[in-house]
Every structure is written in structure tokens, then in C-alpha cells.
N, C-alpha and C positions, 0 to 999 in steps of 0.2 A: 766088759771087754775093753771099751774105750779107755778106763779109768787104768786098766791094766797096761794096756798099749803106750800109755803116756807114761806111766810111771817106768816101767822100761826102757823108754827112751830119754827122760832125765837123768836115771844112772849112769846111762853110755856117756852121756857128755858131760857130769859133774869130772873128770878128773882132767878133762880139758879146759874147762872151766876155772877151774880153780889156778891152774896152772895161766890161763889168762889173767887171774883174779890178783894172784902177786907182782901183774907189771902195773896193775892199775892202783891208784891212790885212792880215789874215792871209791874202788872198789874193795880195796883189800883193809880201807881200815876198817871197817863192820863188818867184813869177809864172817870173823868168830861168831859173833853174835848172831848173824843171819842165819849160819847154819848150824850152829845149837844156840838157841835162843836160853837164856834167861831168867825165865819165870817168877822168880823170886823181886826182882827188883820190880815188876808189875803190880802197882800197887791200886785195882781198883774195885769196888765193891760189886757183889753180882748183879746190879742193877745198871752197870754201866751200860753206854753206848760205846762202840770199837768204828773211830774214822781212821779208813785210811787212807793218805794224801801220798800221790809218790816221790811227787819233787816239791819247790820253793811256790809254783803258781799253785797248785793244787794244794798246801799249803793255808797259800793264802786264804782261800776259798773254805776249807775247816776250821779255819781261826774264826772264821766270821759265824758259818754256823752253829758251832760250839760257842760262842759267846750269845747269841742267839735263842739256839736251845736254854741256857743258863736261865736268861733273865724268862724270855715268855713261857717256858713248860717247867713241870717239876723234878725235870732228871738232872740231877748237880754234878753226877760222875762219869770220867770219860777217860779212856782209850787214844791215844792218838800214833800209828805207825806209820812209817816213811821208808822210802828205797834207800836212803843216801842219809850216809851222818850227818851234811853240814845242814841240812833239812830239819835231821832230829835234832841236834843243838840249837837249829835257832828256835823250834818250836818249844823247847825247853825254859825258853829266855822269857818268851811271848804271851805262853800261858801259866796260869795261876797251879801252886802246886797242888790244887786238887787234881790236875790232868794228868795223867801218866803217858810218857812218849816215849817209845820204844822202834826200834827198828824192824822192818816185817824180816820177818822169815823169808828164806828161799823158797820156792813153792817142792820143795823134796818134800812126801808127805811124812817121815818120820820128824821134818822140824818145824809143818806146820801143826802137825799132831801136839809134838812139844808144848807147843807156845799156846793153843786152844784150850786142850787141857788145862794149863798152868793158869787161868783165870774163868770169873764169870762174865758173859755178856748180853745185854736184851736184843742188842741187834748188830749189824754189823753195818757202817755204813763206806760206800767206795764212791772216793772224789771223782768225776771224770770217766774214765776206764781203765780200768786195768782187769782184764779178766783170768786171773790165776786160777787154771780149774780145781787146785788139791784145794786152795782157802778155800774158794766158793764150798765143794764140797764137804768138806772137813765140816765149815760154818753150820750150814745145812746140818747135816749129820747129829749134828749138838743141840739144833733145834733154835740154832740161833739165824733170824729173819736176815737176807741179802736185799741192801737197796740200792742202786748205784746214783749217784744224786749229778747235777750238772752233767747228764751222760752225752757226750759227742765221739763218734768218728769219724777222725779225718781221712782224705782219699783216700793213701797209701794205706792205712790200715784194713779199710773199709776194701782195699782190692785181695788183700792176703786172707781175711775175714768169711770173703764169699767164696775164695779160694778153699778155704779149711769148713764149711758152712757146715757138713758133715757131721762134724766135731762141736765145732762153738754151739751148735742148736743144742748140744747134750749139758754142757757150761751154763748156758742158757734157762735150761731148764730149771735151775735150782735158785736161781737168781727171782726174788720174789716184786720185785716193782724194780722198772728205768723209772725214772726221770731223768727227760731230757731238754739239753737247755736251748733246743728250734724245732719247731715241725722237721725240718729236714732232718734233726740228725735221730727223730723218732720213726721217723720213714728207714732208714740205715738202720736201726736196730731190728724192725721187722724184717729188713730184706735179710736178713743175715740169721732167721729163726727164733726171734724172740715172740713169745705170746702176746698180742695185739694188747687183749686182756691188762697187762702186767707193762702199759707202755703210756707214760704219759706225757706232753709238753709242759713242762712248768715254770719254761723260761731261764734264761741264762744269770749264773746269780754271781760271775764274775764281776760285776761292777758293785757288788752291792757295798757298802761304806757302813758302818754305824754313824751315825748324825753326833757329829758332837754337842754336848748340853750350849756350849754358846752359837749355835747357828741359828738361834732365834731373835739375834741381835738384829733389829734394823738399819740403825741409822748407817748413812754413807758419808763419809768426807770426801774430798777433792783428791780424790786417790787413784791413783793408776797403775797396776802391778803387775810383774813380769816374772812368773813362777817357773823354778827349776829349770834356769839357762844352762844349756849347754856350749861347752868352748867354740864350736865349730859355726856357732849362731851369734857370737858375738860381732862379727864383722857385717852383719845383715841388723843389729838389735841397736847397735849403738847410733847410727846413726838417723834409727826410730828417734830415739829416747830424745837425741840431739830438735829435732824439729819438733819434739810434743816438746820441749822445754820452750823455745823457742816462739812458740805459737800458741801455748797454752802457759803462759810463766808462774799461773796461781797454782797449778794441779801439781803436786807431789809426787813425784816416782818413789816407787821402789823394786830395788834388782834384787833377786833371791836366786844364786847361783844352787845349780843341783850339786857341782862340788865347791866346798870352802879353797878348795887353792884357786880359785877363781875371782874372788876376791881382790888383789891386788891389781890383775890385766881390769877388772871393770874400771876401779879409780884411775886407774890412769888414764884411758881411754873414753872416758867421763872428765877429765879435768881438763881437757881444753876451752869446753862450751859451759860447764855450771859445777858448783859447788857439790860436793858431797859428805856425806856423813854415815860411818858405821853403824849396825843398827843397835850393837852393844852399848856404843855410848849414848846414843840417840834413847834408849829405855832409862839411862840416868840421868842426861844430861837436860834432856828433848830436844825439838826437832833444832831447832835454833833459827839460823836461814838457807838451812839445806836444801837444794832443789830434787836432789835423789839420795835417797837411804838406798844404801847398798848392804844389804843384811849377810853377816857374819857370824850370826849363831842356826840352830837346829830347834826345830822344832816350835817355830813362829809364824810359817807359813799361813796357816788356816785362818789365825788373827786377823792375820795381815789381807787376806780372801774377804775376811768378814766386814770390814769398813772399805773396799774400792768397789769403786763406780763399773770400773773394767777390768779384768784379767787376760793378759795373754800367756797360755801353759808353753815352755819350750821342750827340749827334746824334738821335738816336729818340723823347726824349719830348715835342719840339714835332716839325711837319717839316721837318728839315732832309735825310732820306733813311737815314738810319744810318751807320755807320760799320765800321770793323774790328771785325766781334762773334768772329773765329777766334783773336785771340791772347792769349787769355787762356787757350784751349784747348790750347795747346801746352804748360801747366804743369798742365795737370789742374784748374785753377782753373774752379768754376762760373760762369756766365755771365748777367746779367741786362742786358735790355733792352727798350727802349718801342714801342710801336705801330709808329713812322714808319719802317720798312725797305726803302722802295722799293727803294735800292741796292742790297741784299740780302738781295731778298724767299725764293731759293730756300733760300739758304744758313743765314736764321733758320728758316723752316721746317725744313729738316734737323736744327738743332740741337733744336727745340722735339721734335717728333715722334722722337729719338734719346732723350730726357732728358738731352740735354748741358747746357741751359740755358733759362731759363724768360721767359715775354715779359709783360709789365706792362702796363698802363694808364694807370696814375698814381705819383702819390705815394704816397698811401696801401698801395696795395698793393706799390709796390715797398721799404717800409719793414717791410713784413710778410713777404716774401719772402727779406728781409736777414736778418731777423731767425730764420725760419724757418730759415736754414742754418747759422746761427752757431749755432743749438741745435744741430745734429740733427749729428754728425760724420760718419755712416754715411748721410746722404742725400749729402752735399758727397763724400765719396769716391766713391761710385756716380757722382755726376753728372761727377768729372773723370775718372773711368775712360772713360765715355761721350765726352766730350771728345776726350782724348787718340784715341780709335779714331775720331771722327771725322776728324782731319790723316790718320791713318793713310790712309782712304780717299780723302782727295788726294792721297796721294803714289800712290795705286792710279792714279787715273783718267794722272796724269802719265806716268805708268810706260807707262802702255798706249800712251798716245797717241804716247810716241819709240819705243816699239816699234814700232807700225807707219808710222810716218814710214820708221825703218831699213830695215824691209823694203821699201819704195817704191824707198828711193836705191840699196838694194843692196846695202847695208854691213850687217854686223851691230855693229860697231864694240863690243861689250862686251866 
């Protein structure tokens, strides 16, 4: 009855839908494909695994366990479906073409029928939440395992949820393991009808990073850096930069803007108190007597994390939300940053409350905090040991969470 009642009331509003679907861009340009799927361009053997990610964070979070799955078990093929095309384009770019990425179907059951049919799969795995009852379904139906992995919900959902609890307990049903990524949001999936049985904490695996193979580098030089400034923090950063020159004239800055047109406003506003140098020419030329590399290429950062003594992450001292505060921690390198962490409100806490890294206000104090660890040699090693065991603990929660994915599918695959 349930499964009847819903699909009945999908019909009713597909023709309002659609008719909303042609004033929208990101909806209307996979509008086709969503609602006849495909099949053909799906290219993946029946032993695949099926992630699906809805947006760019949830995404990110598949990339990682699909890369994951790769190396530590023996399942090499995979599935990967998305709400939104600029999601499936980038995941296209990202991973290797053994992965097959495709847009999900609308949840009509004639186009998730489509699209199920049209390949094989061991399991199906859902980033987050999204609870579409015809996929869950359908999935089920074919005998293919439902796990939802990093499972959270948020109030607003969590009030419409217990609203519907009727319903979702039936959705529920066929859903064969949460994982979720806090006791609370495992406690929210019970209240809302999910089987105790079938509910696990396994921690949150949005921070989790691959380690890059040189984060095993030790040594540190007289380095001080300033990762992914944003424009709005340059009139709070510069006249840091100005007193650690100032006051420290052996130690090395370097600026690494989050955007390249930023580049120019730093040198200039740098060239009243010290010397500067690009970091383009700076890798041919070296350093020469530059007192700040003002870095102007992509994809040097981490390097550049892996030899300083101190980092301070930007996006955080106006609001811009924060940014990457974990890789710095992959070189044992302490970690400073500002107020604005929405993005990564759990993950700064974690770090604050570990003593990995310390959270500022302003300028002032985070020039005394710089300042505080370039003295003290024995706080900065406590605090990158603290670091480092930090990653560690995401590779824990990761670990856990393909373990019991494995035990779902059946496979032990290590």
C-alpha cells in the first residue's frame, strides 16, 4: 500500500516538476538522463559496488572511500551516481576510468527500474542520507545489500522525518546497516524507526585525507606559513607577517593565497617592510634574500606544510567558513586558525581540545601564538605528535567503516 501511495503521488507532481525543471540550469541540464537513464554507457562488472554521492561534499567523501576500498580490499570496480551534473563531471575528472559515473535516476520507479536493471551490483552504498524509497527498494528487490555510510540528520530533516515516521520506518526497513558518523545522529536514526540491530556509530569520515607518501619527511627549516588566504584577511595577515619579519628576520614566510589574483595585492602590500619573491621563480631561481615567498603556482601547498615549523590555515579570520585545517597535521606541523569554522566546526574542535592546534581571534593574538611556538621547540613537538595521532584516527574511523560495509556484502576481501 505504502509503495502504491507514493508512487501515485510522484505521477501527480512529475508534470509540475518538469515544467519547474526547464527554468532550472542545474536541473534541466540532466533533466534527460535522470528520467530515462542510460544503461548502456554504464560500464561496470557484476561485482561492482554502486556509491551514491548527491552533491560536491558528499562527493568528496566517495572519492575517498572508493579510493580506499581500492587499495585495502579486493573489489576494483565501482559505480558512482550524483544529483547534479557539475558533481558528475567533476567526479569524472577525479577518478580513474575504471569507475563508472553516472547521474541517479529520479526516484519514478519505471527510471529506477531502468537504471538497476541495466547493470550488476554487490551492494549499494549511500553517502550521507538520502532516502529514496523506489531506489532503496528496487535495490533490495535485486538482492542487492543497502548501507548508508557517514549517516547524519540534520534538525530540519530530522523534524519532517518524525513527521512522516509512518512511512520512513517502511524505507527503513530495507535499508540493511546506518553508519553513522556520532552517537547523536545514531540516536535520530532510531527515533525515526530504524532497527537498533542495523545502527552503528563508526564516526565521521568527512575529515578523513589520504596521507600523502611524503608526509613522512621530518626535518623542519625556519619556516612560517600562511595557507589558503583569503582577500578579506589580508588587512588582519599583513601586518602579522610585518612584526614576525620584524622580530623574527631569520624565519622565512610564506604566503599561499586560496585565489592566484591575490598575488599582486600581497606584493605590494608586503613591499613596504621586506623583500619578496614568487614562488615560481623561487623553485628555479631559490630563495635568494627573500624574506616572504609569496607562492603563485597550485598545487605546492602540502610541501610547503611539510618543512614549517608553524602554519596558520586562512578562510577562518573573516567568514569565509575555514578551510583544510588537517594538512598541515600530516607533517606534525602545528596548526593555527581563526574563529570562522563553520566548515569545520567538529574537526577544529577535535584539533583544539587534542592540543594539535590552537584557534585565534585576531591578529594580535595570532602573532603571539606564532610567536609563542617558534620559541618554545618542545610545545611545537607535543603539538605535531598530537597532530599526527590525530590522521591516525581517521584512518581508524575509515578502517572501521569498510569493515563493516565487507561484512554486509559478504566479502572479506582483505
Amino acid at each position: 500500500m505504502w509503495k502504491l501511495a507514493y508512487n501515485v503521488v510522484l505521477s501527480l507532481i512529475l508534470p509540475f516538476f518538469a515544467a519547474f525543471a526547464l527554468t532550472k540550469r542545474k536541473i534541466r541540464k540532466n533533466f534527460a538522463e535522470r528520467l530515462f537513464p542510460c544503461t548502456g554507457e554504464v560500464r561496470t562488472s557484476k561485482d561492482a559496488v554502486w556509491v551514491h554521492a548527491a552533491s560536491v561534499g558528499e562527493a568528496a567523501i566517495a572519492e575517498a572511500l572508493i579510493n580506499f576500498m581500492k587499495t585495502e580490499t579486493q573489489i576494483g570496480s565501482f559505480l558512482v551516481t550524483t544529483n547534479t551534473y557539475y558533481t558528475r563531471d567533476l567526479l569524472r575528472k577525479r577518478l580513474d576510468a575504471k569507475v563508472s559515473v553516472s547521474s541517479l535516476p529520479f526516484d519514478l520507479i519505471y527510471s529506477v527500474r531502468r537504471f538497476v536493471r541495466g547493470f550488476g551490483s554487490r551492494a549499494l552504498i549511500i553517502v550521507e542520507t538520502e532516502l529514496w524509497p523506489n531506489l532503496i527498494w528496487e535495490a533490495k528487490k535485486h538482492g542487492i545489500p543497502v548501507v548508508i555510510v557517514n549517516g547524519r540528520i540534520s534538525d530540519s530533516t530530522l523534524k519532517n522525518y518524525r513527521r512522516f515516521s509512518f512511512f520512513i520506518k517502511h524505507v527503513l526497513s530495507d535499508v540493511d546497516l546506518v553508519l553513522a558518523q556520532s552517537e547523536e545522529h545514531a540516536e535520530r536514526f532510531l527515533s525515526i524507526g530504524m532497527n537498533p540491530r542495523r545502527v552503528l556509530n563508526s564516526g565521521n569520515m568527512k575529515y578523513y585525507r589520504e596521507v600523502p607518501p611524503h608526509s613522512s619527511v621530518k626535518t623542519k627549516e625556519n619556516v612560517v606559513t600562511f595557507g589558503s588566504i583569503k582577500e578579506r584577511e589580508l588587512g588582519i595577515l599583513l601586518p602579522v607577517i610585518a612584526d614576525l619579519k620584524k622580530n623574527f628576520p631569520e624565519t622565512l614566510v610564506f604566503v599561499v593565497p586560496r585565489d592566484l589574483f591575490l598575488v599582486s595585492a600581497i606584493e605590494e602590500g608586503l613591499s613596504e617592510f621586506t623583500t619578496t619573491m614568487r614562488y615560481s621563480s623561487c623553485k628555479t631561481t631559490g630563495n635568494g634574500k627573500a624574506g616572504v615567498i609569496v607562492v603563485d603556482t597550485v598545487g605546492d601547498l602540502l610541501n610547503i606544510y611539510g618543512m614549517s615549523k608553524v602554519a596558520f590555515v586562512g578562510g577562518s579570520l573573516a567568514p569565509y567558513g575555514g578551510q583544510n585545517i588537517l594538512e598541515p597535521l600530516f607533517f606534525g606541523t602545528p596548526v593555527i586558525f581563526g574563529p570562522h569554522m563553520e566548515n569545520f566546526r567538529e574537526i577544529a574542535q577535535t584539533i583544539v581540545q587534542e592540543g594539535a592546534g590552537i584557534r585565534v581571534d585576531d591578529g594580535k593574538e595570532l602573532y603571539g601564538k606564532i610567536k609563542l611556538l617558534l620559541e618554545n621547540e618542545d610545545i611545537r613537538n607535543r603539538m605535531g605528535s598530537k597532530g599526527i595521532r590525530i590522521i591516525e584516527m581517521q584512518r581508524v574511523v575509515m578502517e572501521k567503516t569498510v569493515d563493516a560495509i565487507m561484512k554486509v556484502i559478504g566479502k572479506d576481501g582483505r
